[in-house]
N, C-alpha and C positions, 0 to 999 in steps of 0.2 A: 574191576568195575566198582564202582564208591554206592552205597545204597544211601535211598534217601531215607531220612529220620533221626532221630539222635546220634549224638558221637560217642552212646555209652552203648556198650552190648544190654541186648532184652532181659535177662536173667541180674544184672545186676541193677535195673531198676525193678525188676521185681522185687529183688532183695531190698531194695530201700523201701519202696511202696508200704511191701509187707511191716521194717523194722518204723517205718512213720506211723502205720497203725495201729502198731503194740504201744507204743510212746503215748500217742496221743490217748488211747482206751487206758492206759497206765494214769493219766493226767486228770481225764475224768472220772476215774474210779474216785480219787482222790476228793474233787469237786462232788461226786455224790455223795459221799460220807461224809465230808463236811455239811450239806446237804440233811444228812438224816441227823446228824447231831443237832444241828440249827431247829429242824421241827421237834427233836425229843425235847429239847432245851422250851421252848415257845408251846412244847402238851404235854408238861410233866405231868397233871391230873392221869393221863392214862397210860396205864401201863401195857403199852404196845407188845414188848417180849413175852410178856407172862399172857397177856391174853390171847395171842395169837398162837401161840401153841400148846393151848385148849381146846382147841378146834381142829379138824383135819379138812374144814372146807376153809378157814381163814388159812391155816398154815400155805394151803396151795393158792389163794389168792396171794400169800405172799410172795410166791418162789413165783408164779404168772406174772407181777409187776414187776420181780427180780428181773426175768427174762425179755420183757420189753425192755427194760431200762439197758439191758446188756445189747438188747437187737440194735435200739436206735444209737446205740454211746457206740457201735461198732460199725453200722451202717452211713453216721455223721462222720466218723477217721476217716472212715473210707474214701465217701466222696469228696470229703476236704477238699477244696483247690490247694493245688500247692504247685511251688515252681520247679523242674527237673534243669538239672543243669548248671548249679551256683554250688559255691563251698558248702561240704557234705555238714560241717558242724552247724551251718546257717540254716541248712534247711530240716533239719532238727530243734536247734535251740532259736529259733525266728521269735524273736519275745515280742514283736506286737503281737505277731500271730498268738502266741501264747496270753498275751495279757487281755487280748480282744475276747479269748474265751473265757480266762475271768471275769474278764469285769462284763462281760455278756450273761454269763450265768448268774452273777450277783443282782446284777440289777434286775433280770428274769425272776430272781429268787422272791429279793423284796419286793416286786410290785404284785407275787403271787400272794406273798405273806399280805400285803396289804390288802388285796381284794379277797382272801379268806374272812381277813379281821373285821372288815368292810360289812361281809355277809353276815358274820357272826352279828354284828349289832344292827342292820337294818332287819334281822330276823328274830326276833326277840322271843317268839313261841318255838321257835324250833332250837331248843339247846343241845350244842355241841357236842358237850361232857356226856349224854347220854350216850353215846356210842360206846363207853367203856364197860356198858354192863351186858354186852355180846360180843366175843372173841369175833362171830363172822364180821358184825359192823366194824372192830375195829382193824381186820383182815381186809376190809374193803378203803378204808379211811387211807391205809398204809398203801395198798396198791395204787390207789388214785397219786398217792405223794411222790411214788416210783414210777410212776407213767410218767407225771408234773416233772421231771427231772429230768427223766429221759428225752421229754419233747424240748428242754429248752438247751439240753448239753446239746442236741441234734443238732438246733437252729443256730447255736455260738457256735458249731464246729463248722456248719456250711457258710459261715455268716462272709461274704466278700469282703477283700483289705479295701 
């Protein structure tokens, strides 16, 4: 008797499921550290590493936005849509799919960069650079940047073709 549902056994789409999500969290790792290079580059004034581990309540906001950043960049692979059923190298290497969440995360990137830069100048009593003279502030500044990340790598990973 023929079952109804795929014509692959269950274990070997779990196997692929699984090996598309290490791919894709592999993809965005990448996309967030180009990500944290891009803000080190755009706030040299402060020095994020040394100030953050001055502190044992910034060091742990950092490793708490690490952690979101990993939830949502693992929880977006996951739900991905993706098609089961076409050549195995396609549905790995699928470059719109891929280029959709570049250039999803880029343009995410810049239009953040620009409504920070936005804020920074229609706020003119509230300066930026002071954050650098409190490890916590600067623990905070960074977490927020690893959440900022996490939520748009999420939304390019679930984003429909």
């Amino acid at each position: 008797m023929y079952e109804l549902g795929l014509a692959i056994p269950f274990w070997l789409t779990v196997i692929i499921s699984m090996a598309k999500t290490i791919w894709l969290v592999l993809i965005c790792t990448l996309l967030a550290w180009l990500g944290v290079r891009v803000m080190d580059a755009l706030t040299p004034h402060i020095p994020k590493r040394q100030r953050i581990g001055e502190s044992p309540i910034a060091t742990g906001l950092f490793i708490a936005g690490f952690f979101i950043l990993v939830g949502l960049v693992i929880h977006g692979a996951i739900t991905a849509p993706t098609v089961v059923g076409g050549p195995l190298l396609q549905y790995f290497f699928d470059f719109r799919r891929l280029g959709l969440l570049a250039m999803s995360f880029l343009i995410s990137l810049l239009i953040g960069l620009a409504l920070f830069y936005l804020l920074d100048k229609i706020t003119p009593k509230i300066p930026f650079t002071s954050i650098k003279k409190s490890p916590e502030a600067v623990g905070v500044y960074v977490f927020g940047y690893l959440v900022f990340f996490g939520l748009i790598l999420h939304a390019a990973l679930t984003t429909e073709l």
